[in-house]
C-alpha positions, 0 to 999 in steps of 0.5 A: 786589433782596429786601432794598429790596422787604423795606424797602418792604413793611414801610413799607407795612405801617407805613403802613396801620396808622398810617392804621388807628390814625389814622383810627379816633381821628379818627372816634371824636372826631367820629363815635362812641366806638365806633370805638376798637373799631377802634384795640383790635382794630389794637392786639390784633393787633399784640401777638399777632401775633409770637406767632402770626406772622400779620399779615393786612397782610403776609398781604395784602401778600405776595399783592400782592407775591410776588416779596418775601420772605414776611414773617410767613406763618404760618411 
């Protein structure tokens, strides 16, 4: 039961910040350069984030998901 709500929970996070990434690319062409702020800040906290193990998308999913296993909490 862990190991299939493990899977889903990493497609969600690897869905929200495929979204993030999307998103914040095309409001950029069509809205404001400075959108790309968003795609850097994503992209700084998915390179620091096996070093510091915190990602506030499993932090969020772990809340809504409590009965997975915690994945990156910090520990």
């Amino acid at each position: 039961m862990g190991t299939n709500q493990t899977q889903t929970k990493i497609r969600l996070h690897d869905a929200i910040v495929g979204i993030l990434y999307g998103v914040s690319v095309i409001l950029a062409v069509t809205v404001n350069m400075q959108w790309l702020y968003v795609t850097g800040a994503v992209a700084l906290l998915q390179i620091i984030s096996p070093m510091t193990k915190f990602c506030p998308v499993y932090f969020i999913l772990n809340k809504m998901m409590p009965d997975s296993d915690p994945i990156q909490n910090g520990k």
